[in-house]
NUBALO-311358 format. One record per residue: residue in three letters; x, y, z of N, C-alpha, C, O, CB in turn. Coordinates in pm, 1 decimal. Glycine has a CB too. Layout:
% residues N
+--------+----------+----------+----------+----------+----------+----------+----------+----------+----------+----------+----------+----------+----------+----------+----------+
| residu |      npx |      npy |      npz |     capx |     capy |     capz |      cpx |      cpy |      cpz |      opx |      opy |      opz |     cbpx |     cbpy |     cbpz |
+--------+----------+----------+----------+----------+----------+----------+----------+----------+----------+----------+----------+----------+----------+----------+----------+
|    ALA |        X |        Y |        Z |        X |        Y |        Z |        X |        Y |        Z |        X |        Y |        Z |        X |        Y |        Z |
...
+--------+----------+----------+----------+----------+----------+----------+----------+----------+----------+----------+----------+----------+----------+----------+----------+
% end
This chain:
% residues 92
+--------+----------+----------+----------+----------+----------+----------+----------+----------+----------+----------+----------+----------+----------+----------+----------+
| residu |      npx |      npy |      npz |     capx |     capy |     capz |      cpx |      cpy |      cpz |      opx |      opy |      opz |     cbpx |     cbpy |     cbpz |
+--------+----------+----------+----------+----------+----------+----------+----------+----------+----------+----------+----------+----------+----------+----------+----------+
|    UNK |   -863.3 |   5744.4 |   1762.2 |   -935.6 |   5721.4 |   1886.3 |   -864.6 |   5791.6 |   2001.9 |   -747.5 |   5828.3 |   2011.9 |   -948.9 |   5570.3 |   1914.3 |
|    UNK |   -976.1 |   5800.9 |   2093.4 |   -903.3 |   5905.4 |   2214.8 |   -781.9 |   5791.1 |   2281.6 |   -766.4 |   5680.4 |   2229.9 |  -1049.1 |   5968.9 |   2370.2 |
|    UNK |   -722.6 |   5824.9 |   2370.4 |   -623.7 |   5724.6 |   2469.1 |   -721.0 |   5652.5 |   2541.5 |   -731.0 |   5530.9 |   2525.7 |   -514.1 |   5804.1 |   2584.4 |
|    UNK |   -810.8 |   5729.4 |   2637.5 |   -912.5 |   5609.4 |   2697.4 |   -982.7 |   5517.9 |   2664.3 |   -986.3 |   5408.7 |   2720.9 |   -987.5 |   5634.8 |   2744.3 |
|    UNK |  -1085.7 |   5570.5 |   2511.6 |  -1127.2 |   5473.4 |   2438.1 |  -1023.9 |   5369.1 |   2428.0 |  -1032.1 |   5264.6 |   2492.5 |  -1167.7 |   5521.4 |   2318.1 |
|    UNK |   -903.6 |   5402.3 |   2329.1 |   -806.4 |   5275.3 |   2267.5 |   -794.1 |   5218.0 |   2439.1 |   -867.6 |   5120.7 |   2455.9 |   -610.2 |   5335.8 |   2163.0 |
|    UNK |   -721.5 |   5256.8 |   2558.3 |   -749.7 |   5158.8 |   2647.7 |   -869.7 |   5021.8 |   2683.8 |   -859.7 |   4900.3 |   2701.0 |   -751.6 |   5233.8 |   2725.0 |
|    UNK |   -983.5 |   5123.8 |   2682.7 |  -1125.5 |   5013.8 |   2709.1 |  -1056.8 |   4894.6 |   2608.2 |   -993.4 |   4792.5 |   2634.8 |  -1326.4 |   5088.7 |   2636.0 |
|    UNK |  -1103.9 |   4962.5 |   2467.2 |  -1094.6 |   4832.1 |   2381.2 |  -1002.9 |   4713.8 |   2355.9 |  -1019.4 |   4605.3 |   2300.0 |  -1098.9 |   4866.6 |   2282.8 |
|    UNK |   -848.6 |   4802.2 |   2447.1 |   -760.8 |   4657.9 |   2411.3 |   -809.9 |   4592.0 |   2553.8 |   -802.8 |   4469.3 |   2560.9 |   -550.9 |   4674.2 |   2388.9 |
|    UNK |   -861.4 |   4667.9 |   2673.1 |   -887.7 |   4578.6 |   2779.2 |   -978.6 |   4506.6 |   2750.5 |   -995.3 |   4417.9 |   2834.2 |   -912.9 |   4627.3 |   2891.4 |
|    UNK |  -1063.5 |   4504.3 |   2647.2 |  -1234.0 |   4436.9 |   2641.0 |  -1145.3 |   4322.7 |   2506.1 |  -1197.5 |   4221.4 |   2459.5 |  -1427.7 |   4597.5 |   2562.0 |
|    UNK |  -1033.2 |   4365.3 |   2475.5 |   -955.6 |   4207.9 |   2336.2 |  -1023.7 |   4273.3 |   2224.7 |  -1027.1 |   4205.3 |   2122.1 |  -1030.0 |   3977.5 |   2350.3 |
|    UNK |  -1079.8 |   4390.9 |   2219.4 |  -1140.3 |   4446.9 |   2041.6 |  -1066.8 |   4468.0 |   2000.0 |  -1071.7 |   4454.9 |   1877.7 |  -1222.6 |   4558.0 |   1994.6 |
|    UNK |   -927.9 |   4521.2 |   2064.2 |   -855.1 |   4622.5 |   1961.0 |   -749.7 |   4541.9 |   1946.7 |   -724.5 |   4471.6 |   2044.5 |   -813.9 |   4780.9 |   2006.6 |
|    UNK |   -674.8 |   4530.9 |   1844.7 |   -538.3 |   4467.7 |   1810.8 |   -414.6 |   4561.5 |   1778.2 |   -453.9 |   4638.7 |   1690.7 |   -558.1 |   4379.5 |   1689.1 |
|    UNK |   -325.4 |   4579.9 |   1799.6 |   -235.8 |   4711.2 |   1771.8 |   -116.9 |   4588.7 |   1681.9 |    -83.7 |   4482.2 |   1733.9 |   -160.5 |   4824.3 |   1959.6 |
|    UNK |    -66.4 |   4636.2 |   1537.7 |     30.8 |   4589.9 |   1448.8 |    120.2 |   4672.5 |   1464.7 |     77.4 |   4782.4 |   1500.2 |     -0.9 |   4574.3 |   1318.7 |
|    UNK |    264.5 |   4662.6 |   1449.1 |    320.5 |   4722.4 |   1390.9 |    409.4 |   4655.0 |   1269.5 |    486.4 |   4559.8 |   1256.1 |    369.4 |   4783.3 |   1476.3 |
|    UNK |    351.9 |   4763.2 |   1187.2 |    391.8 |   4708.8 |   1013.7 |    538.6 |   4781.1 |   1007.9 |    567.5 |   4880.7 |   1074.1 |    260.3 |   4785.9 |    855.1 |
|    UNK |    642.3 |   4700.9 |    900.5 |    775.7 |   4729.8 |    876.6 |    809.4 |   4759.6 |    741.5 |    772.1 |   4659.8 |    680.0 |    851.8 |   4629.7 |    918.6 |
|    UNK |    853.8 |   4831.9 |    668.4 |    842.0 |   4837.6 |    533.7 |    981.6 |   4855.5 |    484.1 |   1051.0 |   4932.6 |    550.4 |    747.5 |   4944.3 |    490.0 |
|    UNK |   1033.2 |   4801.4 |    384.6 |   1160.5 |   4802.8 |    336.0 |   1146.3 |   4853.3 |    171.3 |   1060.5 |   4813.9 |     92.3 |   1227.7 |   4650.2 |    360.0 |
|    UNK |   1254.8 |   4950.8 |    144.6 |   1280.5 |   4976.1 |      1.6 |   1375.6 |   4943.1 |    -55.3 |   1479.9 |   4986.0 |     -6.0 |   1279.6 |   5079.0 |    -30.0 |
|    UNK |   1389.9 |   4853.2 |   -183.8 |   1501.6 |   4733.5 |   -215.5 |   1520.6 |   4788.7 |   -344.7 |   1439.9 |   4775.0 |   -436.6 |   1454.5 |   4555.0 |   -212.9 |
|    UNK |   1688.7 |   4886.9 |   -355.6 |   1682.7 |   4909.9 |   -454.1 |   1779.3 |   4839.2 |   -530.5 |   1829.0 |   4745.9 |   -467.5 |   1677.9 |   5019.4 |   -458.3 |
|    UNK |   1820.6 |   4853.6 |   -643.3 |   1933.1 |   4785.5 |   -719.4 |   2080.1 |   4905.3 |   -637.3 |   2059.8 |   5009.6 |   -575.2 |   1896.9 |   4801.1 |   -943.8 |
|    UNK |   2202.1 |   4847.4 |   -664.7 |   2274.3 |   4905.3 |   -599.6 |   2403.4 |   4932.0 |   -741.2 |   2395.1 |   4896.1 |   -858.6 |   2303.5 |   4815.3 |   -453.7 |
|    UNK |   2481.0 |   4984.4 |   -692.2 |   2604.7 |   5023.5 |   -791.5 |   2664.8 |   4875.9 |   -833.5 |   2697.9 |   4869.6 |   -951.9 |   2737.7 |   5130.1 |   -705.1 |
|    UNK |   2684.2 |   4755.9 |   -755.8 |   2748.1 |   4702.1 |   -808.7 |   2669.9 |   4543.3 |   -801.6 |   2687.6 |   4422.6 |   -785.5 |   2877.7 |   4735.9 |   -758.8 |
|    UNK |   2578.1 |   4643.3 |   -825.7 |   2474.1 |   4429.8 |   -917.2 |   2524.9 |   4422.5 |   -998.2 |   2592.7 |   4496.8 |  -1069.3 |   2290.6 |   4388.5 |   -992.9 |
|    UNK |   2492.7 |   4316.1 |   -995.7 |   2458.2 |   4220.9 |  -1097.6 |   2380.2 |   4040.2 |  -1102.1 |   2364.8 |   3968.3 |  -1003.4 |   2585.6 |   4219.1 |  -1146.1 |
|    UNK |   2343.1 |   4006.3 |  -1246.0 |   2305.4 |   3864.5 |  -1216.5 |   2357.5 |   3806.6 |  -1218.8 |   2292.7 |   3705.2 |  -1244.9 |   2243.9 |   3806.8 |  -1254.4 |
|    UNK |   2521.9 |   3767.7 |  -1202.1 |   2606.0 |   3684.6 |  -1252.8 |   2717.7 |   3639.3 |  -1078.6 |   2800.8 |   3713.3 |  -1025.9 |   2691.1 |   3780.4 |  -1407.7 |
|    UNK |   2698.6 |   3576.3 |  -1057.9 |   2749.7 |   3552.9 |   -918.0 |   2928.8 |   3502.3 |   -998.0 |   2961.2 |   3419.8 |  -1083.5 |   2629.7 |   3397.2 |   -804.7 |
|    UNK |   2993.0 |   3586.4 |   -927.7 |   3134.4 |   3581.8 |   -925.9 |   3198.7 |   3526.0 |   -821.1 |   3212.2 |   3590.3 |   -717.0 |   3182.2 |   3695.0 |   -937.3 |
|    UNK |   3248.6 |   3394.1 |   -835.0 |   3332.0 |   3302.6 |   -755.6 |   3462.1 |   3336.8 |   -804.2 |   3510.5 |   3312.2 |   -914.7 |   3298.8 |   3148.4 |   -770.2 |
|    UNK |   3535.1 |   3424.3 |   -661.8 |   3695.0 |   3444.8 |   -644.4 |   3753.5 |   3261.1 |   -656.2 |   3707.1 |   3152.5 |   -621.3 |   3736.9 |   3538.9 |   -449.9 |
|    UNK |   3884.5 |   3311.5 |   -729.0 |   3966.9 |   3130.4 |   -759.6 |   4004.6 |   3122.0 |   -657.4 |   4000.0 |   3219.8 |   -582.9 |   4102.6 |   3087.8 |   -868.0 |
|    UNK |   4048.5 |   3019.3 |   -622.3 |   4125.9 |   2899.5 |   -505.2 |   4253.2 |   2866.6 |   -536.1 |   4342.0 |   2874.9 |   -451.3 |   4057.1 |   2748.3 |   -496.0 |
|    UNK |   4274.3 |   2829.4 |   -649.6 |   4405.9 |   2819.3 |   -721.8 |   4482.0 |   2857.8 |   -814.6 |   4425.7 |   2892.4 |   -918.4 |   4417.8 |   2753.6 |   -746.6 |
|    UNK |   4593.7 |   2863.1 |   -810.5 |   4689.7 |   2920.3 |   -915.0 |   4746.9 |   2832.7 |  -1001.3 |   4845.6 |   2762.1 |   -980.4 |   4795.5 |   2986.7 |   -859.6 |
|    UNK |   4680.6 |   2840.3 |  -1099.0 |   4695.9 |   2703.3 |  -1255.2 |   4859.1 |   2749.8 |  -1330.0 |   4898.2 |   2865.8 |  -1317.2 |   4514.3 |   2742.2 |  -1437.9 |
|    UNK |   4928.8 |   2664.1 |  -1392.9 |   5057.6 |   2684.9 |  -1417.7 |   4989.5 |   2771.0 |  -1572.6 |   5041.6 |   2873.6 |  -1616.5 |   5173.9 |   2524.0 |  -1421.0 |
|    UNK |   4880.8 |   2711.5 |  -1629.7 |   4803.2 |   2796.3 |  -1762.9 |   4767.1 |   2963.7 |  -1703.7 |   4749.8 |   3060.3 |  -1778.1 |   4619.2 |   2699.2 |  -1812.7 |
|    UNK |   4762.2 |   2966.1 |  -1566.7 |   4710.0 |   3094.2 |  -1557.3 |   4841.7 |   3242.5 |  -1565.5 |   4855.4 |   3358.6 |  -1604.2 |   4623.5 |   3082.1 |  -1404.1 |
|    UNK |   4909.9 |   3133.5 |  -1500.0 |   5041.1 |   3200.0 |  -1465.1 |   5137.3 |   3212.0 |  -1629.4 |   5177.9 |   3322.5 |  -1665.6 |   5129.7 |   3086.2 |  -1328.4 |
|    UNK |   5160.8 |   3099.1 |  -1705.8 |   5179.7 |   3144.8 |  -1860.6 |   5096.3 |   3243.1 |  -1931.2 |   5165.7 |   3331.6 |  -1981.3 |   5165.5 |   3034.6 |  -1943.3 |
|    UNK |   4948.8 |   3259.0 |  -1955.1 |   4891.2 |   3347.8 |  -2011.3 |   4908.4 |   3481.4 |  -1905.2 |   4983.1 |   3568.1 |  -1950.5 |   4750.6 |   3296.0 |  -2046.9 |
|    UNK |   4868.1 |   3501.1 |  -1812.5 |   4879.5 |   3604.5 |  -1713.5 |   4736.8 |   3680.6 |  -1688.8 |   4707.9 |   3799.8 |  -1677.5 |   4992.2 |   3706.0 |  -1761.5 |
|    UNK |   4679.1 |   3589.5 |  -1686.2 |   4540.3 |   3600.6 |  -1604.5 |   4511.0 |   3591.2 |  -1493.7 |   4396.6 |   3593.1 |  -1448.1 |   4465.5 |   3536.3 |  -1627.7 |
|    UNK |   4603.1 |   3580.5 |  -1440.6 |   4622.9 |   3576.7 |  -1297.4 |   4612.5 |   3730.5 |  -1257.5 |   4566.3 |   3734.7 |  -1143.5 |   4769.0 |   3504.5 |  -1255.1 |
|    UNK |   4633.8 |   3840.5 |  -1299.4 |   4644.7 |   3919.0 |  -1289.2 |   4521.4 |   4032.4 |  -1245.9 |   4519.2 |   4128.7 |  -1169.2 |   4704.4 |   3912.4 |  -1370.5 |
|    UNK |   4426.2 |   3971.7 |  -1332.0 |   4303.1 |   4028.3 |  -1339.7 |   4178.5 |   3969.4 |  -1266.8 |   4063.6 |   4013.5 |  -1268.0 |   4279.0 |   4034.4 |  -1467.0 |
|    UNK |   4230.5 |   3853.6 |  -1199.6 |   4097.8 |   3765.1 |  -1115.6 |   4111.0 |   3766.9 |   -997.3 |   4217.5 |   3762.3 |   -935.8 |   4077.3 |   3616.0 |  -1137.3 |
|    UNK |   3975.3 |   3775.6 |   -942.9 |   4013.4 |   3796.3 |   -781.4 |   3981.4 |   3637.5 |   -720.9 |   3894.5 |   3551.7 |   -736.4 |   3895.7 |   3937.5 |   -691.0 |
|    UNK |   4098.9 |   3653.7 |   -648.0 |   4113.3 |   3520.8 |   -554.6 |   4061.9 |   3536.2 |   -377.7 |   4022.4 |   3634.0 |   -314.2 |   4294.8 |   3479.7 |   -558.7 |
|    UNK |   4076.4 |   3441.8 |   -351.9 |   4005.8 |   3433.9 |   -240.5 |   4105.3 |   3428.0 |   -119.6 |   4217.3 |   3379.2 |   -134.7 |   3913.7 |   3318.1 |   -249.7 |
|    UNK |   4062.4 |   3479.3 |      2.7 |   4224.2 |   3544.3 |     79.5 |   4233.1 |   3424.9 |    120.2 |   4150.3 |   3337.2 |     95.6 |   4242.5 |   3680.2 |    217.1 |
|    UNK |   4339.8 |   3410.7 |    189.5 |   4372.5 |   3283.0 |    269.6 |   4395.6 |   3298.6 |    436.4 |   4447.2 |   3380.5 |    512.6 |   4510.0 |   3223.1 |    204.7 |
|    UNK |   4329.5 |   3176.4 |    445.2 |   4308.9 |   3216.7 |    634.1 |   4463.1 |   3156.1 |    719.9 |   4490.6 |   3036.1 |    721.5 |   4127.0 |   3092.3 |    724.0 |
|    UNK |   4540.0 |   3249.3 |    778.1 |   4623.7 |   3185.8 |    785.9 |   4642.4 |   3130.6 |    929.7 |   4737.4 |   3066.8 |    975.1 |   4711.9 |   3248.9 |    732.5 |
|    UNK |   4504.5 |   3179.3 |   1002.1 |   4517.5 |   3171.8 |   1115.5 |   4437.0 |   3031.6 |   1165.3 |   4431.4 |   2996.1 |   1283.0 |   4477.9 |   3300.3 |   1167.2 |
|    UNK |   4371.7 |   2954.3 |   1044.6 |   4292.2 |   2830.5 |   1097.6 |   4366.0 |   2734.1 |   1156.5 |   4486.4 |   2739.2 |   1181.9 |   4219.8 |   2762.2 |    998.0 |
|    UNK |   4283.8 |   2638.3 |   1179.0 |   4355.5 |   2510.0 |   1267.8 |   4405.6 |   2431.7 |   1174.3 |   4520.6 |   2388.2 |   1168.7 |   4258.7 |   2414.5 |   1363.9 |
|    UNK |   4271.4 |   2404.4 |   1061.3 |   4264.9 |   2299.6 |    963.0 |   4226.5 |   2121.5 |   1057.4 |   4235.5 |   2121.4 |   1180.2 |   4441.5 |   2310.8 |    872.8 |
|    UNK |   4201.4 |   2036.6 |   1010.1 |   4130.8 |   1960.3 |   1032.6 |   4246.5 |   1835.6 |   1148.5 |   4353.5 |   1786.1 |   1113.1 |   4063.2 |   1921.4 |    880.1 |
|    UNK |   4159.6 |   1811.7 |   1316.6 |   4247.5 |   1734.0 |   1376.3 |   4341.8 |   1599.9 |   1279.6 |   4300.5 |   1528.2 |   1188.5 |   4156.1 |   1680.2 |   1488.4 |
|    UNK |   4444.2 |   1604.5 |   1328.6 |   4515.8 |   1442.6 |   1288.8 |   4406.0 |   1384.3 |   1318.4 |   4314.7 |   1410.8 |   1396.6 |   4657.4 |   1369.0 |   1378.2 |
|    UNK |   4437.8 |   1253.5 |   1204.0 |   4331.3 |   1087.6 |   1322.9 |   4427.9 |   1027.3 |   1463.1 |   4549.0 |   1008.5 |   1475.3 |   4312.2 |    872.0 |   1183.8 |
|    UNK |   4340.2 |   1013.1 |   1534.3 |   4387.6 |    923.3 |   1614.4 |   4430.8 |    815.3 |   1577.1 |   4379.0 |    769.2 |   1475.4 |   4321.1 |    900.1 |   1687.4 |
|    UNK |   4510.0 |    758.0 |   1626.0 |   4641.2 |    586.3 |   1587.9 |   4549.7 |    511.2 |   1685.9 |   4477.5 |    568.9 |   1767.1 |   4879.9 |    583.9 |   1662.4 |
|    UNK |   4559.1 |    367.0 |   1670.6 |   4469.1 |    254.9 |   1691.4 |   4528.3 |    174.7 |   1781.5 |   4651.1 |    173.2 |   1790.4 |   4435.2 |    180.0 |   1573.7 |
|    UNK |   4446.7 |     95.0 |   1862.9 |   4522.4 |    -40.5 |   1954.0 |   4614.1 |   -144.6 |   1891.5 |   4558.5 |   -196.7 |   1794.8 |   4411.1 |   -137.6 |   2013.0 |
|    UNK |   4711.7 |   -182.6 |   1909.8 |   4821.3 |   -268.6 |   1876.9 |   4695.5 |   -437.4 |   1843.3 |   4621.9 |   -471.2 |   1936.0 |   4967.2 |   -271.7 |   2047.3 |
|    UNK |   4693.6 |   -499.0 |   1740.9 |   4606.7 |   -598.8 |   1771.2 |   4641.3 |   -673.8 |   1884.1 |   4541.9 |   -712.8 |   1945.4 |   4591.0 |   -678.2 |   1669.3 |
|    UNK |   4794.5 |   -721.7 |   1953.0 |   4811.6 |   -762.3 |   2055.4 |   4739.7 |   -758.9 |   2218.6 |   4709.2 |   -834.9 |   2310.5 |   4900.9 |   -727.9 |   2041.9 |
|    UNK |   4737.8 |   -606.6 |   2178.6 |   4669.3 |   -568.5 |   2312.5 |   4518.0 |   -562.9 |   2280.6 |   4455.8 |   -541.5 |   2384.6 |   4723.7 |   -419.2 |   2374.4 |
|    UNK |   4430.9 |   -575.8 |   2163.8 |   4297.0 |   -597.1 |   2147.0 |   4225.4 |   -762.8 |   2177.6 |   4116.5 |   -799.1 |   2221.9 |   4279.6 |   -550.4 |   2000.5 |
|    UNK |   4342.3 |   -832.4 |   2131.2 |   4318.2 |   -951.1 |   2213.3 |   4315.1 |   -980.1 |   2364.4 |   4240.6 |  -1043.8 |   2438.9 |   4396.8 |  -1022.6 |   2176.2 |
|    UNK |   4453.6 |   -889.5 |   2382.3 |   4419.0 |   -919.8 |   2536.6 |   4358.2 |   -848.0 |   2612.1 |   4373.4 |   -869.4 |   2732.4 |   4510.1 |   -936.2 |   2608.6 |
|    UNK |   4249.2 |   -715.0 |   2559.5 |   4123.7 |   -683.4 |   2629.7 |   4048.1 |   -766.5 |   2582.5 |   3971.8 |   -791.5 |   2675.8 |   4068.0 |   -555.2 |   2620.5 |
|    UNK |   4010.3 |   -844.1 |   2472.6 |   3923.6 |   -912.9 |   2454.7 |   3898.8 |  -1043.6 |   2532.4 |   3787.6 |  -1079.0 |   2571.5 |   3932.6 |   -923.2 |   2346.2 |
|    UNK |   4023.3 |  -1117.7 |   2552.6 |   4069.3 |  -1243.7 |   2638.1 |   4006.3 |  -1183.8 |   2789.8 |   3936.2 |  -1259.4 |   2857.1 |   4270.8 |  -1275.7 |   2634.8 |
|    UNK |   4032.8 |  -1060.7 |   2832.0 |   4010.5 |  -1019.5 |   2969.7 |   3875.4 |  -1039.6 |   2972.2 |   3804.4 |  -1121.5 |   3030.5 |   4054.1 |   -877.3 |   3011.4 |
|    UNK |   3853.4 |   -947.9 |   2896.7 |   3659.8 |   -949.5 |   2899.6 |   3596.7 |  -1081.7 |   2923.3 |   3519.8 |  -1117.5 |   3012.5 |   3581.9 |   -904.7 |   2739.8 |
|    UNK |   3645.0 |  -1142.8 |   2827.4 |   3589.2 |  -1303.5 |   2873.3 |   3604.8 |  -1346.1 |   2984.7 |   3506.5 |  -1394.5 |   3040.8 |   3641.9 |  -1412.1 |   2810.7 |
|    UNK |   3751.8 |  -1341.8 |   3063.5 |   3747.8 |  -1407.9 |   3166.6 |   3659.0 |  -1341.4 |   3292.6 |   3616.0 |  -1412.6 |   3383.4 |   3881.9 |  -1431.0 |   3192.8 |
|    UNK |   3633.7 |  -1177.0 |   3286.8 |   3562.8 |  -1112.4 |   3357.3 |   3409.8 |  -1136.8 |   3329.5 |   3344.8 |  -1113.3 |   3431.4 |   3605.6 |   -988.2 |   3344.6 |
|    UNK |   3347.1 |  -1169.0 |   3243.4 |   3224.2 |  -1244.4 |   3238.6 |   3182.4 |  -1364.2 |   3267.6 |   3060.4 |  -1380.4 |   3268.1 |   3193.0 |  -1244.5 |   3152.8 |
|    UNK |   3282.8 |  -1495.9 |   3303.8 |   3315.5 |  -1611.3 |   3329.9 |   3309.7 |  -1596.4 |   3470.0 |   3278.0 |  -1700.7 |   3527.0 |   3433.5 |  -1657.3 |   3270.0 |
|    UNK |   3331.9 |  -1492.0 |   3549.1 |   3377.3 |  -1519.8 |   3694.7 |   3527.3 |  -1501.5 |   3733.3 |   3564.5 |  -1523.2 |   3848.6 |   3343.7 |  -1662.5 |   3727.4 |
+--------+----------+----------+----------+----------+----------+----------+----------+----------+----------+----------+----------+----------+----------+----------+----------+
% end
């Protein structure tokens, strides 16, 4: 269609303009179907046979935080005596 035509028609809502995306998905050098999970640990069996040698492990982050301490708790002493308070502050 000319440019003016395609104008009228998207001004009049006839015309709809798509744009389509197309992808080509090929197999690559190093498929496969078998999903390979790198180890986590070093077994004292791995390290006698020496298979350790040949498996890939998984790096280690050395830069994480790793998970906060817990916080430590009120003395029960002093939970009574916010509790004792409270009362007397609802009492008047």
């Amino acid at each position: 269609l000319p440019e003016r035509d395609r104008a009228e028609l998207k001004r009049r809502k006839l015309l709809l303009e798509v744009t389509l995306k197309s992808y080509w998905i090929r197999k690559g050098s190093a498929f496969s179907t078998a999903v390979a999970r790198p180890e986590t640990e070093l077994t004292p069996e791995m390290i006698s046979t020496g298979s350790w040698r040949r498996l890939p492990f998984k790096p280690y982050n050395f830069s994480s935080l790793g998970l906060p301490p817990a916080c430590g708790h009120l003395h029960p002493l002093l939970k009574v005596r916010s509790e004792l308070r409270q009362i007397f502050l609802e009492m008047g």
